[in-house]
Steps between C-alpha positions, in 0.01 A plus 500: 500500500258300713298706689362417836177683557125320570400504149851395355545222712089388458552526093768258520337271722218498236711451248699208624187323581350540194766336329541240689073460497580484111406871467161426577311839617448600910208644604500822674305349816613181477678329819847481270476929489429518845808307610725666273368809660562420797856383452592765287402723779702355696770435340498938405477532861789264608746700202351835662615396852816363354605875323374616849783317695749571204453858525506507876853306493656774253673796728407737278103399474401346782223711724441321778706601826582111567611440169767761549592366849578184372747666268697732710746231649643477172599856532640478845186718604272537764202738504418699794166494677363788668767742621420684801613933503834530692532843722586604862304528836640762729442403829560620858411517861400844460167621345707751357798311387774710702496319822681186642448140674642440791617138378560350176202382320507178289231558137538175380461308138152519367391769716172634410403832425152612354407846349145637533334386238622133662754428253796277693857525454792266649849593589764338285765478783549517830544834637620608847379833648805645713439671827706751374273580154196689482356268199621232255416443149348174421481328166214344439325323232080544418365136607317340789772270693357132463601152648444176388650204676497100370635243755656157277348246670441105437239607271827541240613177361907485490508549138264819548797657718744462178490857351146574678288804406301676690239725388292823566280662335383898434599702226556794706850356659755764450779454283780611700513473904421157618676238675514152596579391821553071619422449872563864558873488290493767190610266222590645120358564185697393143384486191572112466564260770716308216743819610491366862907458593392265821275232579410657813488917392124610615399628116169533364354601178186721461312505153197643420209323330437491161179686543629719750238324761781481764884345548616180553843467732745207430681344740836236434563148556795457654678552177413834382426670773392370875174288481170516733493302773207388736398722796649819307269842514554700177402832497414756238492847546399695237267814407140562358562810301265710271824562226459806262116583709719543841698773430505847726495772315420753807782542781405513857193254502654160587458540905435199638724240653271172548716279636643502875894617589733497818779624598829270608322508843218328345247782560273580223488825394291756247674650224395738234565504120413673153683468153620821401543384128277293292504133521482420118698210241208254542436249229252276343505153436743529198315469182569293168613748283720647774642104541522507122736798497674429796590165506768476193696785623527291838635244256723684298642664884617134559495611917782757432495894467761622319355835280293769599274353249542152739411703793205668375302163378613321865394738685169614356449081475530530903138711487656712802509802277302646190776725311842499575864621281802344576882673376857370579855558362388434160225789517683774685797461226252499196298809665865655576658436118751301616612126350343247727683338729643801651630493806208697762678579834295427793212397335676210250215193652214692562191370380238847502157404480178784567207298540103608560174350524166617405099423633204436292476872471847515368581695822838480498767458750880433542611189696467481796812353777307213517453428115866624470612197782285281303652551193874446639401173666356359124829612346691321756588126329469688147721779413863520480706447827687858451142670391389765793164640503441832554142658449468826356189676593270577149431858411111521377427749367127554445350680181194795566328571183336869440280464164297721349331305219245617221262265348186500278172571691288356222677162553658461855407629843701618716548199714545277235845709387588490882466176529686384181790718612529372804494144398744558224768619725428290798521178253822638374701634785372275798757339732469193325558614138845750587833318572821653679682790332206543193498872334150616482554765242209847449475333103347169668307607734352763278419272238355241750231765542469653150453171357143470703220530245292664787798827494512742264779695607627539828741651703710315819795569755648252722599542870758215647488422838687373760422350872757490788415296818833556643615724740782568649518639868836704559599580839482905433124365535433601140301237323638421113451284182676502187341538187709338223295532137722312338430688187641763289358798394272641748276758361586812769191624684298185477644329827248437752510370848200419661473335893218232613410395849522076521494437854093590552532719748357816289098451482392470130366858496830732572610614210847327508417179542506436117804628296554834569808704305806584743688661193573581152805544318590839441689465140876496603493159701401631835148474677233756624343385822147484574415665833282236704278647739500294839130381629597387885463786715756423772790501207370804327669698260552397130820272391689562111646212287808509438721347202873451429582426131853285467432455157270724315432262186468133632481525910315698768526452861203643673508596880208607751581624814323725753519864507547462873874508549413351871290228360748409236506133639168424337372581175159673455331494166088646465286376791749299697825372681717265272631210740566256197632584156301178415166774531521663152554344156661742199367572157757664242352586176710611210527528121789399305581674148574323198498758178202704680283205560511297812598164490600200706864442441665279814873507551537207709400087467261538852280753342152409470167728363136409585170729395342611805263743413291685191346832565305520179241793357334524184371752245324498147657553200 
């Protein structure tokens, strides 16, 4: 096999010259070496470049980020840029969010909202604030509302108006709210003006560099699509965002509403605003290895959805969410024992899909209404015309680990075995490594610890727990939430419930401003309230918890409600006055029982576990 390396290609040279010099000898400094040195250099370094560009054009090899770009067409594919976190802005008239407007407030498109550390978000839509609501919820997307504008004048030649492009550049422009407006007129994005059904339909086409520098927009000719024409004023709005580095992960910090609004009298007025969830689901430019992976299921989806399986690899390609299960008729009659196909009244079309998105931290969240509405409107033009979405909210379940571990003192230290625990399970049973409706059973995550050289022996229990943001506000004035497990098997005695001020208005120092337990349960299926002593001194007195159990094994309902039988029309709970069941957030901590050993064992397709938290001591052996 001829071999194409400096000195291969240099001993041929020599060779072939020698014969045809009638194998006469070549001095090592004479000018003959020296020139066969230099081309055989070279010539090594022209077949080196030429492997180079061979590798690059191979899917499976190539490393550079263009290289891959160039590709992706092929698999009807296109990459995202940076993605910018999705969430809501709650805003209002009142600094206190229960007060009204006298006249309706327009919040329009690209609206701009900053939190304190100066990070901007822009509203999605345009949102109307009623005089008759005390706030609306905005959706909003993390990014810094941009404009650039190009006028077509003479400076085009004719032929440059034919299917012109027009450029900008940044590769911070957000992946998924922009538009493009024509002398003020909102014209169209499709994936190929060759699509275009008139001569005259205002379509564009956006693509994003190879390099991921910027986008290019593509207008028609008169053929496919409208063309350019001189005099017009194109406009692109887009946004600057910061992708996966933008997210929020604290509630109540984006404040700040920089840009001016008026009321349909035209006078400007001052609203206020926070985001009482976090604003996460921000991306990163997608990388090549993500491309790699992604890009042949887009292929192999052909633009349809048809299986769950269909669903899953569209929808995670959309980069809106990071996890996400999706179950229809074929699913609920396999999980039921029944022969597919069987007929499932009332629910025969629907298309379930739980869906959640994680930060850097692998803080973890469920959709939010605005990811939900996102993920409807990319569905639209690709699933089934009798498919109906319906979004079933994921149950996470997060994993607290109580070890005891005993190690060598001659060989480890004690942080060391801390440490190696702790990154053993975390690299296991992070939010990115579980999937929906995954058994964690006591042999695996026993053994996951045992099988540490730094433990000896060691000896761990497992606590589940559960958070409930919602509320429910009866008209008996009793404030409730429902605490469905989901699981079988609850160990008796180890239910917890535990309370946790979210609305800032107890000062770091009381002692319920952190968790604080509300109630335990006492063995049978019914709770033993906590008696919480009040800290205002113009309520005074002290005010009980108290529980109803519908369902001892798999649901509690848990109601607080003054002691006061005149002041039954507002709750009290430790220091203060509950206006807003939106004030307190719910823990629930449980074990389940699986032959004496507790275990993760979910019952339905939207359950979800996540590690949280280790509590870890050590001993010697």
């Amino acid at each position: 096999m001829i071999k194409f390396t400096y000195d291969d290609i240099l001993a041929r040279l020599k060779t072939n010259l020698q014969t045809r010099l009638g194998n006469t000898g070549m001095l090592f400094y004479s000018t003959n070496q020296k020139i066969l040195e230099a081309i055989s250099e070279e010539l090594a370094e022209e077949m080196r470049y030429d492997e180079y560009l061979t590798r690059e054009s191979k899917w499976t090899l190539a490393q550079n980020i263009t290289s891959i770009m160039n590709q992706t067409d092929f698999f009807n594919y296109s990459p995202h840029r940076q993605v910018g976190s999705l969430g809501e802005i709650k805003v209002s008239a009142s600094e206190f969010f229960n007060g009204s407007y006298s006249k309706n407030i327009s919040i329009p498109k690209f609206t701009q909202f900053a939190s304190e550390d100066g990070t901007t978000f822009s509203s999605s839509v345009a949102v109307s604030l009623l005089s008759s609501q005390t706030f609306a919820l905005i959706p909003v997307v993390q990014g810094s509302h941009k404009i650039s504008t190009f006028e077509i004048t003479e400076a085009y030649t004719e032929a440059e108006l034919d299917m012109l492009e027009l450029s900008e550049e940044s590769e911070k422009i957000e992946d998924t709210l922009y538009e493009v407006r024509v002398n003020g007129i909102l014209w169209t994005q499709i994936d190929s003006l060759s699509i275009s059904s008139e001569s005259s339909s205002h379509y564009y086409v956006l693509k994003t560099n190879k390099d991921f520098s910027g986008i290019t927009i593509g207008f028609g000719d008169d053929v496919q699509s409208k063309k350019l024409e001189y005099e017009d004023i194109v406009t692109f709005h887009y946004l600057e965002t910061e992708g996966l580095s933008g997210e929020v992960l604290q509630t109540n910090i984006v404040t700040q509403i920089t840009d001016d609004l008026y009321d349909i009298a035209g006078t400007k007025v001052s609203l206020f605003c926070t985001n009482e969830k976090q604003i996460i689901g921000g991306d990163s430019i997608e990388d090549i290895e993500t491309i790699r992976e992604n890009a042949p299921r887009a292929l192999k989806l052909s633009s349809r959805v048809i299986t769950s399986e269909d669903y899953v690899s569209y929808l995670l390609e959309q980069g809106t969410i990071d996890k996400l299960v999706v179950w229809g008729e074929t699913e609920q009659n396999a999980d039921l024992n029944r022969a597919l196909g069987t007929f499932i009244p009332l629910s025969e079309n629907s298309i379930n899909i739980s869906a959640l998105t994680y930060s850097e931290s692998l803080i973890v969240s469920p959709a939010t209404e605005t990811q939900q509405l996102a993920i409807r409107e990319s569905l639209v033009d690709v699933k089934g015309l009798t498919d109906i979405i319906n979004f079933v909210d994921p149950k996470i379940t997060f994993l607290h680990f109580d070890i005891l571990a005993y190690y060598d003192g001659e060989t480890y230290t004690s942080t060391l075995v801390e440490d190696a625990i702790s990154e053993k399970l975390f690299n296991e049973l992070s939010i990115d490594k579980t999937t929906f409706k995954q058994s964690l059973y006591f042999s695996r995550y026993y053994e996951l610890i045992n099988s540490l050289a730094e433990v000896n022996h060691h000896e761990t229990e497992l606590t589940l727990i559960q958070y409930n943001y919602d509320v429910d506000e009866p008209t008996s004035g009793k404030y409730y939430f429902a605490l469905e497990t989901l699981y079988k098997n609850i160990v008796p005695s180890s239910v917890s419930i535990y309370v946790k001020n979210i609305d800032g208005t107890l000062d770091s120092e009381h002692p319920h401003a952190e968790w604080f337990l509300v109630g335990t349960d006492d063995g049978s299926g019914s709770f033993t309230g906590e008696v919480i002593p009040a800290e205002v001194p113009d309520t005074g007195g002290t005010y009980s918890i108290f529980f109803d159990s519908s369902t001892a094994e798999l649901k509690y309902d848990y109601g607080k409600v003054s002691d006061d039988v005149g002041l039954s029309s507002r709750v009290y709970i430790d220091n203060g006055m509950i206006l807003d069941s939106l004030d307190y957030q719910i823990k629930f901590e449980f074990k389940t029982e699986t032959e004496s050993r507790v275990s993760v064992i979910p019952t339905s397709r939207q359950q979800i576990f996540v590690i949280e938290s280790t509590e870890i001591s050590t001993d010697l052996i």
